[in-house]
N, C-alpha and C positions, 0 to 999 in steps of 0.2 A: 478311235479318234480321241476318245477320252483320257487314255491311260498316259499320255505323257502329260496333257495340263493336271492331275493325281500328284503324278508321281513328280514333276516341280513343284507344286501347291507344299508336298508333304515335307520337302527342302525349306521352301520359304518360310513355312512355319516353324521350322523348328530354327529358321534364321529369328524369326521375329522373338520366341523365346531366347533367344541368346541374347538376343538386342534390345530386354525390357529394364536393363540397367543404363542409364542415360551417359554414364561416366563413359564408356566404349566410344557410342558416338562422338562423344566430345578427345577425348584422343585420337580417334582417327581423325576428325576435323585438323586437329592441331598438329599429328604427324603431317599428312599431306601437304600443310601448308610452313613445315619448321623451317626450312630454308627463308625464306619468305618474312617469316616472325624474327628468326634470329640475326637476318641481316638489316631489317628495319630497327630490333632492337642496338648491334652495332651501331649500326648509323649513328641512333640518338645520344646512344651514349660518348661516342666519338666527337660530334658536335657539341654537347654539353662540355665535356671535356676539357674541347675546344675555349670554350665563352668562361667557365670557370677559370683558369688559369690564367687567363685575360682581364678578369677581375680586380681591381685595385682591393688590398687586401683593407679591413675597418676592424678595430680599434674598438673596446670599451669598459671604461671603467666606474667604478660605481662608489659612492660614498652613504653611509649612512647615518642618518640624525634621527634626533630623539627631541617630539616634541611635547615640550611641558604639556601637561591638563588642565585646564582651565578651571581655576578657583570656585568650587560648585558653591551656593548657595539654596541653604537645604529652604525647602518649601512645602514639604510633605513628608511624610511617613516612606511612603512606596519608594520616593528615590534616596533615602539612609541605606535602604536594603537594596535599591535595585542595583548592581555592579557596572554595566553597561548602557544606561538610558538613554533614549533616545537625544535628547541635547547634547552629551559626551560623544553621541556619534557625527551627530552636525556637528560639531567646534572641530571634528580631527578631518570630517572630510570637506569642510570649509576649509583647513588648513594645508588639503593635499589642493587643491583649483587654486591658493596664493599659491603657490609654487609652479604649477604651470601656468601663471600667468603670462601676458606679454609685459606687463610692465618689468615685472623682474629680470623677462628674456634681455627686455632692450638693455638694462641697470647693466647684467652681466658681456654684453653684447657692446658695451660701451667702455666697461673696468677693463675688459681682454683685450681693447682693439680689433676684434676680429674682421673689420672689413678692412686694415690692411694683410689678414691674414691669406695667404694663397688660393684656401680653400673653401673661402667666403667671400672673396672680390669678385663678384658678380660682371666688373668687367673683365674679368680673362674667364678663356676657357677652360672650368674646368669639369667637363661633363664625361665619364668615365664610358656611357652608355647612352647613347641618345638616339631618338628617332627623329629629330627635327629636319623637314625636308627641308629646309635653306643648306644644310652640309650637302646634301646630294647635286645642289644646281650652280651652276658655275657665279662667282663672282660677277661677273657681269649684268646678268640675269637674275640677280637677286634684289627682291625691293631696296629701298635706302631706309634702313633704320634711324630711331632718332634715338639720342645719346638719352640714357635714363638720369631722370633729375636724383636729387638727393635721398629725398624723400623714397621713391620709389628703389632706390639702392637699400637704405636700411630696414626697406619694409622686407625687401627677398632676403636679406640677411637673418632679420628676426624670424621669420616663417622656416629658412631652411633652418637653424638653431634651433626652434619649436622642434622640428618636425622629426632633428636626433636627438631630444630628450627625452627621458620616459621616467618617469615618479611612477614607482610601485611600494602601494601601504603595505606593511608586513601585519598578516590577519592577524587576531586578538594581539595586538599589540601598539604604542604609541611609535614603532620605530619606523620608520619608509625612508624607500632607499632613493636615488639621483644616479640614473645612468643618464653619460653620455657617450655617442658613436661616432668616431672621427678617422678619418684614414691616418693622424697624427697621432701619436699614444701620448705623445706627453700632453696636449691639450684636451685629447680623453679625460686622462687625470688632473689636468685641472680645474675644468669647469663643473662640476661637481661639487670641487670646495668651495668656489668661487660663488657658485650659488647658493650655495648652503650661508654661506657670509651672510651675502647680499639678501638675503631672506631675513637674517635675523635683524641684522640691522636697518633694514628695511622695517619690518614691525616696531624694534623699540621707538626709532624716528617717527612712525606714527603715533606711537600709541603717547610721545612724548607732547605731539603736536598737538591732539589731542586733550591732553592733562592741562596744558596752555592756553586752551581756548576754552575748555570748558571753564575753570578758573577766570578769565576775563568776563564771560558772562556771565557765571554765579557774581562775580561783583556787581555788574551793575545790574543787576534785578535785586540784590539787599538793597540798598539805602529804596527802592518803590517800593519792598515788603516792611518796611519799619515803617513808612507812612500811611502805608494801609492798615498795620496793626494799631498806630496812635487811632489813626481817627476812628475804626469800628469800636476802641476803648470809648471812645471819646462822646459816641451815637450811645452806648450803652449807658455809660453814667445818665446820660439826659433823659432818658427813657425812666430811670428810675427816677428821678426828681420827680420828672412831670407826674409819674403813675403814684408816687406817695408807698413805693413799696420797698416795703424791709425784706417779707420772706416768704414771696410768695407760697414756696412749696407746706408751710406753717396752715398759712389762711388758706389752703385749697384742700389738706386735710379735716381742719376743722370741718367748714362749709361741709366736705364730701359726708363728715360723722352726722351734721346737721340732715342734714338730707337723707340718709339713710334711718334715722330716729323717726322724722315725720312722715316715711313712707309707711313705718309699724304702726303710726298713731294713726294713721290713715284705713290703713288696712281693717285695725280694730275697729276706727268711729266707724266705718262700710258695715262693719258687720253687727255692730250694735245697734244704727240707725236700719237695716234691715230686719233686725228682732221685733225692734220695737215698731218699725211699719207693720208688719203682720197682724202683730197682736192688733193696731189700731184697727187694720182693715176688718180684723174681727170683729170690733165692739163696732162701727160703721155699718157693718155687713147687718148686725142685730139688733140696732137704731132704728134701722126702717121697719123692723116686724114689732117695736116696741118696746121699752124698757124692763119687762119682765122677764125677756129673753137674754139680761145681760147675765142669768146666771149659769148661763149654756158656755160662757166662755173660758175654754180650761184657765187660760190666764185668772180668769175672777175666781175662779172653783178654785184655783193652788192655792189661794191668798191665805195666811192662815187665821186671820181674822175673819173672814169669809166662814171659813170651811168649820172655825169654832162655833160661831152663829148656827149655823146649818144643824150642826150635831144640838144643839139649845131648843134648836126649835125642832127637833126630831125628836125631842125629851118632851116637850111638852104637847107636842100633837099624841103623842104615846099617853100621858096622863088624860089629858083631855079625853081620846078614845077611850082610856080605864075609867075614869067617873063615869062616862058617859050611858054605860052596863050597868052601874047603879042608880044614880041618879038622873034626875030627869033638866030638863035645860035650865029652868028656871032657881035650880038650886043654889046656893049659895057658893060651894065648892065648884061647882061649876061654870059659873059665873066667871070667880076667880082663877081659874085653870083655864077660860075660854080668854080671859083678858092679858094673863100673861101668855099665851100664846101669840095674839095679835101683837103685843108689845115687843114678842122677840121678833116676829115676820116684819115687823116696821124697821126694827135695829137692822137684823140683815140688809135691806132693800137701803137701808141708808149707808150701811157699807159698800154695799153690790156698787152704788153710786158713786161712793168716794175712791172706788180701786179705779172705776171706768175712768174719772175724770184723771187720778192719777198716770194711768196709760197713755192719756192723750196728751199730757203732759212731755212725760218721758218721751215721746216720739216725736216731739216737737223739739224738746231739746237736744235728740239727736242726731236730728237734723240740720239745726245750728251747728251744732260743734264739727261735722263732718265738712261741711261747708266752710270754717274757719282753717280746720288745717288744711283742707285746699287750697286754699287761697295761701296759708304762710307755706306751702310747700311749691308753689309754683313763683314767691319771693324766691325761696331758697334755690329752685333750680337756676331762676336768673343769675342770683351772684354769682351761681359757679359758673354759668356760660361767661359771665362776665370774666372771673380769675383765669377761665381755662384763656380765652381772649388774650389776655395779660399774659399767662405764662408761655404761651407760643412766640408772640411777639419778643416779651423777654428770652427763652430758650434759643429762638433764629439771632439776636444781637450776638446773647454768649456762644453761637457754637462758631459765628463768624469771627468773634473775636479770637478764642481758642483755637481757630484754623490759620488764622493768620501769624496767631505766635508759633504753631507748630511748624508752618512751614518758615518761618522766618530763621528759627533755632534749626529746621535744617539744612538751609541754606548755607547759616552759618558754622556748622561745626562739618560741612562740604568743603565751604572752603578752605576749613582747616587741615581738613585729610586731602583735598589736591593740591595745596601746599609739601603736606609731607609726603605723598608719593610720588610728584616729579623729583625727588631724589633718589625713591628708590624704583627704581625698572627692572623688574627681571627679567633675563631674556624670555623668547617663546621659543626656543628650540637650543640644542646641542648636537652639536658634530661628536657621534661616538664611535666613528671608523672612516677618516680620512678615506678618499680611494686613493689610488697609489697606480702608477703606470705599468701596461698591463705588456709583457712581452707575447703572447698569444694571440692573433689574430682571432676578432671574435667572428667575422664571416668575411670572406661567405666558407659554410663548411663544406670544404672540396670533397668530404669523402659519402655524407650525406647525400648532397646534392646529385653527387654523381650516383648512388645508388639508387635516391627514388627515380633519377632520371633513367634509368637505366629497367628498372620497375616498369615505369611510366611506360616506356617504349616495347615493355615483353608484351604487358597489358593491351596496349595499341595495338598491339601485331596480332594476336591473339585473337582481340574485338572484330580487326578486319577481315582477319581468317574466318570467323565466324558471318560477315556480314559477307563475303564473298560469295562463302557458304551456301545464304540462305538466297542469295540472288541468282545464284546458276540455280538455275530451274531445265540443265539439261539431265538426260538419262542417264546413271553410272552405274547399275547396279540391275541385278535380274526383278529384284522383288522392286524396285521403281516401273518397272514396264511391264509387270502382274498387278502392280495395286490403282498404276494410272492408268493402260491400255486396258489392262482385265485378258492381257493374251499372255498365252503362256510362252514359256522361253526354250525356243529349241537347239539353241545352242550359243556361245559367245567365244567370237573371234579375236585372237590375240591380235593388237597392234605389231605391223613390221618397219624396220626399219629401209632406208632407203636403200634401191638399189646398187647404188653407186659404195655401200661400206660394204667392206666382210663383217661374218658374222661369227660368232667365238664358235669352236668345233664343237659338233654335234656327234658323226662318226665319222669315219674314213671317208665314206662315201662324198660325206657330204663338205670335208674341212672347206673351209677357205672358198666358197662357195657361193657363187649370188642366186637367189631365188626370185622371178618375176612371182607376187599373188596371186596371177590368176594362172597360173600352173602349179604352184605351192604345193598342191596337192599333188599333183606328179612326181616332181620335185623333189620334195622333202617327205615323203610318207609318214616318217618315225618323229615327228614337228609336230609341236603345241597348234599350231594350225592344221594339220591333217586331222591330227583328232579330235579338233571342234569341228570339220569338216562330217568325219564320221558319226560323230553325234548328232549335227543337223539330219544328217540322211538317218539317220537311228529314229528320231523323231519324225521326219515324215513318212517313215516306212509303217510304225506302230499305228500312228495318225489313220491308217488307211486298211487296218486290220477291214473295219465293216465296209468302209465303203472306200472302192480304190479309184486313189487317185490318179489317174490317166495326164491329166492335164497342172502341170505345178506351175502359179506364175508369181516371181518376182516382183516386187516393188517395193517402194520407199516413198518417204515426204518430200524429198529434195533431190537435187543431184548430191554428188558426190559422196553421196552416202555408204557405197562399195555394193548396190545392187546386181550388180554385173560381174565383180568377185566372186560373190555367192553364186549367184546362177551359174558359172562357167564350172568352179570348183564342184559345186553339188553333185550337175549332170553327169564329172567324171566321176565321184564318188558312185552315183547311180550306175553309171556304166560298170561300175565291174560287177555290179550283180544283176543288170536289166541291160535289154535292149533301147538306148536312151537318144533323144532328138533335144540338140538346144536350137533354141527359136532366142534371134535378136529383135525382137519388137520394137526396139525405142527406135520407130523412124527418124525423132529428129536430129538425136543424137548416139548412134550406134558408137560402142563403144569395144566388142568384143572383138569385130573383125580386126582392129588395131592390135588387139592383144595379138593377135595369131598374124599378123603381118601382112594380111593381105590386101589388096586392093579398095578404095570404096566402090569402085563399079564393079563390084563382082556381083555375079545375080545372087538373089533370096528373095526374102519373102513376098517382097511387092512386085518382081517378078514373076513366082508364081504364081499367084494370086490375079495376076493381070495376064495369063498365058502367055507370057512376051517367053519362058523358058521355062525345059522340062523339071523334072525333079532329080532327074541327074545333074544336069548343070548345075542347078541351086545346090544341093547339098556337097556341103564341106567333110573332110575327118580332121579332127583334132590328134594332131603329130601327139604319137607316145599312147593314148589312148583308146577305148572301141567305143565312144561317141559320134553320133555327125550332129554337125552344124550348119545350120539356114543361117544365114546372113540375113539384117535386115533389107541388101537390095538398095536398090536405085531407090533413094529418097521420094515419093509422090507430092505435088501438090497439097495435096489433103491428106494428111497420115491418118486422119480418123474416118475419114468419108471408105476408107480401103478396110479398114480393121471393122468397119460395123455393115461391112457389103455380105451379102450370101455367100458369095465365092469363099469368101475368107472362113467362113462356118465349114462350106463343106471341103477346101482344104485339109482343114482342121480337122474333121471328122477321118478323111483318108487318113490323117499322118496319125491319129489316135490308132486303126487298126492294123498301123504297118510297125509300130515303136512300144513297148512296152509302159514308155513314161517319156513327157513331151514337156523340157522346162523352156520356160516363157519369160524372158530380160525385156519390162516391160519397163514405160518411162514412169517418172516420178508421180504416184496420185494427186499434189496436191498442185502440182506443174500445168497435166493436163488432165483430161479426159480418156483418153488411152487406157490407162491401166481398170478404169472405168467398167469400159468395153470388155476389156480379156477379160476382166473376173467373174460376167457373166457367163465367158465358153470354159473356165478351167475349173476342175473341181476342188483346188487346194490355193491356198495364195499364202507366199510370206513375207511379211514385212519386214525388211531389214533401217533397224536403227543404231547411228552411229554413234555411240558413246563419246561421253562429256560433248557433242556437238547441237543433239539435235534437240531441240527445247521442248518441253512438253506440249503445249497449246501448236506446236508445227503438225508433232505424230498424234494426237486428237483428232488434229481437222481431217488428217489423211487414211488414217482409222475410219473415223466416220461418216467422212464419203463414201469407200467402200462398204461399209455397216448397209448404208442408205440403200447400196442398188443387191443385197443381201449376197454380199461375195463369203467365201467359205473360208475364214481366214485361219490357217492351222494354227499358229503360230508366228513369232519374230523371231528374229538374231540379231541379238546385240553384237555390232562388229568397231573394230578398234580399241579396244581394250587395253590400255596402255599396261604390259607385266612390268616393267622398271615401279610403276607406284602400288602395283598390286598389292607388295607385303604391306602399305602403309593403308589404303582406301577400299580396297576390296577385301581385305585378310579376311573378314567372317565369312565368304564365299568360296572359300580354298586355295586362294591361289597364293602366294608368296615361295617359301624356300621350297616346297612341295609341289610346288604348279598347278594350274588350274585342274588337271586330272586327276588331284588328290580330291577335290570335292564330288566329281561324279565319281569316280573309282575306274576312270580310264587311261591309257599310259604310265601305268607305275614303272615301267621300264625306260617308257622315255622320258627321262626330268631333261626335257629339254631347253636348252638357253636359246634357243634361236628368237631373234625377234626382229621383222620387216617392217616397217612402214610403207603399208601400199601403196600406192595413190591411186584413186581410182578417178578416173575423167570424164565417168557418167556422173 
């Protein structure tokens, strides 16, 4: 049972290696669908075609001017050196917006005439291309228009004028060009010069107006600025009178020399008047413990009057102690050496006293003086708060006065220079390549247009092929119904064509020849169909190596899927090597007994099954073959109440040990219930699905209802298989100039061209 879904698996895989380059798929897509792409492509280009040529042809010619640079005034270092600044960029793309102005359009719009021109008279029609639904509705039926005023006539004149003109600046340079597009060439070429004029004299006009008016007002704001400069003279003189002042900048140096001398005299008496406090506090500090202690004071001790004394009387306390070792007190030398020494201690003590008072002195005068030049240093700071006073007030009269002559002087030598430049105006622009009338239609371009259209429409085709593509979601292909079923594939049946054609010669036998499908197999033996036929039975014979299949039963998701095709052709393929029983099950709608022309009321199954007839009556033979055939019989009431009856079982069970192999045309799974039933009495079941028809989510459902009641499903057959598209949509699977038997390795003898369209009616 294994060895056929192996040995497909081992096919499919080595499809899916084949198929891991995306560019294949995308070919076959686009083969399949080329008819399809290249008559869509036609089409488009055919109507394009169409509408180009129909096209009123346009016109355009271009003029280019050159416009001066604006007079830079240098202001800085950075822009001597910068080549391009940013102000050079404004003034030139300031001067490309004058040019597509509306005022210019009207200026030009007005020198041409153009609204008596044909193809700016907004009343007549001249729309080459229009979708206005008023052209679609009858005159009668069309609202009442109201006639367009003036205004609104030169307004659609200027806008459509705007709307073919195009100013393009030519990069790093001052040149830009003036196209205009006109179905007229010779108006092409002229409005371009005509604007180009109209621009420049357009600027000088203003810039003259301009030079005019500024000149009227620089006049009369002189004769206000000369009265303002008399009278701020006027304020200034008087200022000096009243203040008594020659020079100030004189007196407020001085002053400032003043003031900086008695901040030094200051500085010094601080530091003098604190010497000499110290030392006082000293001789104070040694007042209170006594006046013998004035001689503790370094200041008294430097003194050198002092300090002479000292060493005097250090001489004679020395003598004095020398007598003193000889003689005795009373002595006469002694006497005299005890007297001059008292005489020098009295002199010191009277000096000690005249430094102290001297001290007190000094420190008292230093503090006067310190006190004096404060005071004349805090005159001094006045006067100068005073001058500086004065010189502000005077500096604010002269910078007024100085401002009002300066601007008075430039007022004046203003109006000297817009005197002499309303004579001279230089233009702001030059025309340095007229445009010139152009014999070339500039569009539409017919060869272009018609290419990308042409493009456009393979692209389309292409896209749609692709999207068609991806929305058939039905089964085409064997590895589609192994990777979404998960069943393997036991054989795929060629599409036939109607019965009603012949079909190109195959052999003698068979020339010129119609084939019904469901004898196909009888039929045509040496037929692309007989040997998918032989394959199906190839597959379910392997299928049953371990466990044999007794009972095979047929079905599908839908009708007309060729279930009953299969099942009749198989049981004759069966038959030439078994003893084989076909069973028509689809009570509701039996299909086979038609094939074989017989009767509806002939007995089967529900006959026997109900003992209304024996098993001779019911059983058929199929002309040409060693098959028999049960009919499904007199249709019952309840087809299902009969197939799920005991009877029906042990039926079944007889006809399993009197047939070798008992195939089962059973109705559609997902239709009813039926096929339900049989696949729990058969031990094989095949699902047959109908290529490009039957949609995935259809053979899902009907897959796995069967799954559900645990039916034994060998296998599917993909049947209808269109071979006219094979070489294009199937070619990885073998079939095209080789035939389908080139990929399994069956019929290499028969390359046969036969092709039927069945139809099948279950």
């Amino acid at each position: 049972m294994n060895m056929p879904r192996n040995w497909i698996g081992e096919q499919s895989n080595v499809n899916r290696d084949e198929d891991e380059i995306d560019l294949r798929e995308y070919w076959r897509v686009i083969s399949k669908h080329r008819k399809s792409i290249i008559g869509l492509t036609v089409a488009v280009s055919l109507v394009t075609l169409l509408v180009v040529f129909a096209l009123t042809p346009i016109y355009r010619s271009t003029a280019t001017v050159l416009i001066e640079a604006e007079t830079a005034k240098v202001v800085s270092i950075d822009e001597v050196y910068e080549l391009g600044g940013a102000a050079q960029r404004e003034y030139f793309q300031t001067q490309f917006e004058i040019l597509k102005s509306r005022d210019l359009a009207e200026k030009v719009v007005t020198r041409l005439s153009l609204k008596n021109h044909p193809e700016f008279d907004p009343t007549r029609d001249n729309a080459r291309f229009s979708l206005d639904w008023r052209r679609f509705v009858p005159e009668s039926f069309r609202p009442e228009a109201s006639s367009p005023t003036e205004l609104e006539i030169q307004d659609t004149i200027v806008r459509d004028f705007q709307s073919r003109l195009t100013i393009s600046p030519v990069r790093n340079s001052q040149l830009v060009r003036i196209s205009f597009e006109s179905s007229d060439a010779k108006l092409a070429a002229e409005v371009p010069n005509v604007l180009a004029e109209v621009y420049i004299e357009s600027d000088l006009e203003a810039r003259l107006n301009m030079t005019r008016k500024a000149a009227g007002w620089l006049t009369g704001q002189l004769e206000g600025l000369r009265e303002r400069q008399e009278q701020s003279e006027k304020v200034l003189q008087e200022y000096r009178d009243r203040e008594q002042l020659v020079d100030v900048s004189g007196v407020r140096s001085l002053a400032a020399k003043q003031l900086d001398e008695l901040t030094q005299d200051l500085a010094e008496a601080s530091k003098e008047r604190s010497k000499a406090q110290s030392i006082y506090q000293q001789v104070l500090d040694q007042a209170r413990r006594g006046e013998s202690y004035y001689e503790s004071i370094p200041a008294v001790l430097e003194h050198p009057l002092v300090n002479r004394l000292k060493e005097v009387e250090a001489e004679a306390e020395l003598k004095v102690y020398e007598l003193s070792k000889r003689y005795g007190p009373e002595h006469p030398k002694m006497i005299g050496a005890q007297s001059e020494l008292t005489a020098t201690k009295e002199a010191t003590q009277k000096q000690v006293k005249a430094v102290v008072d001297r001290i007190a002195r000094e420190y008292k005068l230093s503090l006067a003086n310190e006190r004096e030049i404060k005071r004349a240093l805090e005159e001094t700071k006045q006067e100068v708060r005073e001058i500086n006073r004065k010189e502000y007030q005077l500096g604010t009269l002269s910078r007024d006065v100085a401002a009002n002559r300066q601007l008075y002087d430039m007022f004046l030598k203003r109006i000297k220079e817009t005197d002499l430049s309303s004579d001279l105006q230089s233009p702001v622009a030059r025309i340095v390549d007229p445009s010139v009338v152009s014999l070339i239609p500039y569009k539409p371009k017919k060869k272009q247009i018609l290419l990308l259209a042409t493009m456009a429409g393979l692209f389309i085709g292409v896209m749609l092929a692709f999207l068609m593509e991806y929305l058939d979601n039905t089964f085409k292909t064997t590895e589609d119904v192994d990777s979404i079923l998960g069943l393997p594939v036991l054989g795929i049946l060629p599409q036939l064509k109607s019965n009603g054609k012949k079909r190109k010669k195959q052999s003698k036998d068979e020339a010129d020849e119609n084939y019904s499908p469901d004898h196909m197999f009888l039929q045509a033996p040496k037929s692309n169909f007989a040997e998918s036929i032989r394959t199906i039975r190839t597959g379910v014979m392997l299928s049953s190596l371990d466990d044999d299949h007794k009972v095979v039963l047929v079905t599908s998701s839908v009708p007309s899927e060729g279930k009953s095709t299969v099942s009749m052709n198989l049981a004759i393929a069966l038959g030439h090597l078994e003893k084989v029983l076909l069973i028509d099950a689809d009570m509701r709608r039996p299909s086979i007994v038609k094939f074989l022309g017989l009767p509806a009321s002939t007995p089967g199954l529900s006959n026997l099954v109900a003992g209304s007839a024996t098993f001779e009556e019911c059983v058929q033979k199929i002309e040409g073959s060693d098959i028999d055939f049960l009919t499904s019989g007199v249709v019952p009431p309840n087809p299902l109440e009969l197939l799920s009856s005991e009877r029906f079982k042990e039926v079944l069970a007889k006809l399993s040990q009197k047939y070798d192999r008992i195939v089962i045309d059973s109705a559609p799974a997902n239709a009813v219930s039926d096929a339900l039933l049989l696949s729990s009495q058969a031990s094989a079941v095949i699902y047959v699905i109908k290529a490009d028809a039957t949609p995935h989510q259809v053979a899902l459902s009907g897959v796995s209802r069967l799954r559900r009641v645990n039916a034994h499903i060998v296998g599917s057959v993909l049947n209808r298989v269109d071979l006219d598209k094979a070489a294009n949509y199937y070619g990885k699977y073998g079939y095209g100039k080789y035939g389908y038997y080139g990929y399994y390795g069956y019929g290499q003898g028969y390359k046969s061209e036969h092709a039927q369209d069945h139809s099948d009616a279950a």
